[in-house]
C-alpha positions as CSV (number, residue, x, y, z in Angstrom):
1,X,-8.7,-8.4,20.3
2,X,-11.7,-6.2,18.5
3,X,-12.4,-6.9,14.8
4,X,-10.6,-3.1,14.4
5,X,-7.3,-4.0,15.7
6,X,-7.6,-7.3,13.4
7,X,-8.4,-5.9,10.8
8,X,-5.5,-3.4,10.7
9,X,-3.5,-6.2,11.2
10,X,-5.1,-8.2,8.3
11,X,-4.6,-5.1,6.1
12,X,-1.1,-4.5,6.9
13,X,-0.1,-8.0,6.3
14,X,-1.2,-8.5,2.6
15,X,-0.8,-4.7,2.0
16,X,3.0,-6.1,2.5
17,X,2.5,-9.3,0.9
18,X,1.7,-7.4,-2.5
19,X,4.1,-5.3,-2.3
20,X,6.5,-8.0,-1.8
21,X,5.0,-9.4,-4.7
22,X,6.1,-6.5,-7.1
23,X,9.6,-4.6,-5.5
24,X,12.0,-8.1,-5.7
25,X,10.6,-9.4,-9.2
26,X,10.2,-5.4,-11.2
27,X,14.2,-5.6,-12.5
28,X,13.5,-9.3,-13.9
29,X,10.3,-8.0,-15.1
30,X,11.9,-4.6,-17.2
31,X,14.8,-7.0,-18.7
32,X,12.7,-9.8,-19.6
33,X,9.3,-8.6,-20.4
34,X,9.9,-4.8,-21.3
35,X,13.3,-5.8,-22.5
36,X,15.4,-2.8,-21.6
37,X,19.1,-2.8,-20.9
38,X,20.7,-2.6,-17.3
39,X,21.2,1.2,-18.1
40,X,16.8,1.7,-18.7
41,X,16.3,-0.5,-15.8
42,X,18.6,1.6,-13.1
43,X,16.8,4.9,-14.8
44,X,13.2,3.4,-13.7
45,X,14.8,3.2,-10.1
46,X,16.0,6.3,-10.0
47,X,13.1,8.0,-11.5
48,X,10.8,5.9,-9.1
49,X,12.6,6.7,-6.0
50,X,12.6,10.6,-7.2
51,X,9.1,10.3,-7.8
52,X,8.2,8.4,-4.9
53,X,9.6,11.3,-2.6
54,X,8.1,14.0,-4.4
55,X,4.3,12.3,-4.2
56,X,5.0,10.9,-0.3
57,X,5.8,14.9,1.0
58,X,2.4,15.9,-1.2
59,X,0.6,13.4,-0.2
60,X,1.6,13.8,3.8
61,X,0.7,17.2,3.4
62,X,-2.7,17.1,2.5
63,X,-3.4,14.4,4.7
64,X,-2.1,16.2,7.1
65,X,-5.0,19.3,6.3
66,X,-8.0,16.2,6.4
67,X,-9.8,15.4,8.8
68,X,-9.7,12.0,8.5
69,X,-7.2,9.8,7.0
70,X,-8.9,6.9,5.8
71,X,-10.5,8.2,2.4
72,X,-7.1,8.5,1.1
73,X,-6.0,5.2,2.3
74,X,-9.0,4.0,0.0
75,X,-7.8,6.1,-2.9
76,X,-4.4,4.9,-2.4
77,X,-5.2,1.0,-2.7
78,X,-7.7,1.3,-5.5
79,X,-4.4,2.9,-7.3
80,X,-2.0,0.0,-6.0
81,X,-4.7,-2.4,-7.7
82,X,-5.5,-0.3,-11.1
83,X,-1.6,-0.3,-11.4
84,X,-0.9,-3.6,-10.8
85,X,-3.2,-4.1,-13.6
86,X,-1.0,-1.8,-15.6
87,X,1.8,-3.8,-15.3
88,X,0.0,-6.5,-16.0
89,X,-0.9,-5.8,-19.5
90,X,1.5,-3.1,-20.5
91,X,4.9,-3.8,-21.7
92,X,6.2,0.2,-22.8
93,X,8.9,1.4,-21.1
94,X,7.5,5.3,-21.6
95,X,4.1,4.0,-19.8
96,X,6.0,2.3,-17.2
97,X,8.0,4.8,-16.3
98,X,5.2,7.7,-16.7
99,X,1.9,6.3,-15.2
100,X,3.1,3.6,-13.8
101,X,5.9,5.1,-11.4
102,X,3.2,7.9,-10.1
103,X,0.6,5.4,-9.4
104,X,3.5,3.2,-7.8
105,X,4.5,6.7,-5.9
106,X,0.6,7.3,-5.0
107,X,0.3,3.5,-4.1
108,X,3.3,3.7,-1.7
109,X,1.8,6.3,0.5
110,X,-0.8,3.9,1.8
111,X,1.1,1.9,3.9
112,X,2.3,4.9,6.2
113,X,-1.0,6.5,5.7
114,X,-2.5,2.8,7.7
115,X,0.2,3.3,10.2
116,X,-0.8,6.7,11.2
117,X,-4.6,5.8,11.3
118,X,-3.8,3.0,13.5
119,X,-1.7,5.1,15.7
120,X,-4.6,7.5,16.2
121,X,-7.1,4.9,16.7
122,X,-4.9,3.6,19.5
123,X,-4.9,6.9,20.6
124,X,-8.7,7.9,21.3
125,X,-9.6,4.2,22.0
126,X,-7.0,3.7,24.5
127,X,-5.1,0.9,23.5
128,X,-1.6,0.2,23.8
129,X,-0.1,2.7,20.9
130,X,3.2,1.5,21.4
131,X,2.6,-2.4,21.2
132,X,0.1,-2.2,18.6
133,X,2.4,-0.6,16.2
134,X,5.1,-2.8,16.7
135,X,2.1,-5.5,15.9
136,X,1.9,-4.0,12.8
137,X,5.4,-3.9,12.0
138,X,5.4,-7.7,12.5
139,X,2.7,-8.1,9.9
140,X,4.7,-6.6,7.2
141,X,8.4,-8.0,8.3
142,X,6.3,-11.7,8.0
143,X,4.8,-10.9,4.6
144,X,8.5,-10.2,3.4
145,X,9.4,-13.8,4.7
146,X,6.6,-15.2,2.4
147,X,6.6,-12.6,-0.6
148,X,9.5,-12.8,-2.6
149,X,9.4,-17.0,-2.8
150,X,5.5,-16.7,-3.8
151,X,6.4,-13.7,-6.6
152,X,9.1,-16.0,-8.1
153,X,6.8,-19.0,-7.9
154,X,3.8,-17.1,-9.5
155,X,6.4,-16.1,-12.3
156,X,8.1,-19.0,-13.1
157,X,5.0,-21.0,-13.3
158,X,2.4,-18.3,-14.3
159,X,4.2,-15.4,-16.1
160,X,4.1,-11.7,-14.8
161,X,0.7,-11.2,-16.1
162,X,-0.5,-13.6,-13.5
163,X,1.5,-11.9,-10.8
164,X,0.6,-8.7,-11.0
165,X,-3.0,-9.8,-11.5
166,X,-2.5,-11.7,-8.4
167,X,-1.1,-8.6,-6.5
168,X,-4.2,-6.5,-7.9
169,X,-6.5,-9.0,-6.6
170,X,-5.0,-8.5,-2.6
171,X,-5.4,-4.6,-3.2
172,X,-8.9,-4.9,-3.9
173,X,-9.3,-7.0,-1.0
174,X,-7.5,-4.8,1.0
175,X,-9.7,-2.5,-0.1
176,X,-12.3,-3.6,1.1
177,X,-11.7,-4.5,4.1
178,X,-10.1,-1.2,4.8
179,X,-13.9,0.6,3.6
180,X,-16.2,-2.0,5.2
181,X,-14.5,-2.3,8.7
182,X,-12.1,0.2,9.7
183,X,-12.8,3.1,11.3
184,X,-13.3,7.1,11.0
185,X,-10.6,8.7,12.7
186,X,-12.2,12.1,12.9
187,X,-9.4,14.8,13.8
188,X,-10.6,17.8,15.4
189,X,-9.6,21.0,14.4
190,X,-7.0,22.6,17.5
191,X,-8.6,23.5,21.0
192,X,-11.5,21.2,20.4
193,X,-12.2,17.8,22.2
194,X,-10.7,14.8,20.6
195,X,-13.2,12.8,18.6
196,X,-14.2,9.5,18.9
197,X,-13.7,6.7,16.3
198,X,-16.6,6.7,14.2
199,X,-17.7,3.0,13.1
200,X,-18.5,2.2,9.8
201,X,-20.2,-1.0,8.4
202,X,-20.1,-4.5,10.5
203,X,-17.8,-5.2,13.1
């Protein structure tokens, strides 16, 4: 197995693992830190899942008019980070439910986003599309086995400020690794040649 095809793996897995971090722990987090009733807390959900649609059909459009998909998988995880940090430090309900549901909407769209760069990778390297992807899959069904305990744990013993700091942390990581090893997925324009993955920094 190439460093690429790690690598997505890697990325998938603790993309998965923060996010497993945040979805179980936000309604304990909006009653106990924010301190809104049950009512406030089913609004955020509804608003987030609204919001989430809106930004994922945007968001798929214009990546479907780029080239390539990987500088707004970048985008996307700085986001997940700078609003991990958000929740971090900011108890308002009207922030929450403003900033922090886009950035949670924009931050959402990076997981697909991976997923389709992976499938196209597959596709002009050759590789087993099919079992690849379901490789991937795996990654995030295992985060959620280890996710939701190490969220409560970090809470219980750390407070949510740790937590989300935590979760911030992976996204940067994530980050990284998703600028410094995988690749340029360069899609041509119709009736040309299919491009080749175009390397970028060490593999």
């Amino acid at each position: 197995m190439n460093s690429i095809r790690l690598t997505f793996m890697v990325v998938a897995f603790f993309s998965g693992i923060a996010g497993a971090l945040q979805i179980p722990t936000l309604s304990l987090f909006l009653t106990t830190e924010v301190r809104v009733t049950s009512l406030w807390v089913g609004f955020f959900y509804a608003v987030n899942a609204g919001v989430g649609i809106i930004v994922s059909f945007l968001l798929a459009k214009k990546s479907d008019r780029q080239r390539d998909r990987r500088h707004l998988i970048l985008i996307c995880y700085l986001l997940a980070a700078g609003n991990c940090l958000l929740f971090a430090f900011n108890r308002n309900y009207l922030t929450l439910i403003t900033a922090g549901v886009l950035l949670t909407a924009i931050a959402n769209t990076a997981i697909p986003q991976l997923f389709a760069l992976a499938r196209e990778y597959g596709e002009r390297s050759s590789q087993n599309v099919a079992m690849f992807s379901a490789i991937m899959r795996a990654q995030l069904s295992l985060a959620w086995v280890f996710g939701p305990p190490l969220a409560f744990m970090l809470v219980v013993n750390y407070g949510f400020t740790a937590m989300f700091m935590f979760a911030a942390g992976i996204f940067l990581l994530v980050t990284l690794l998703a600028w410094w090893i995988l690749p340029e997925v360069v899609r041509p324009p119709v009736g040309n040649e299919i491009a080749i993955p175009q390397k970028n920094g060490l593999r």
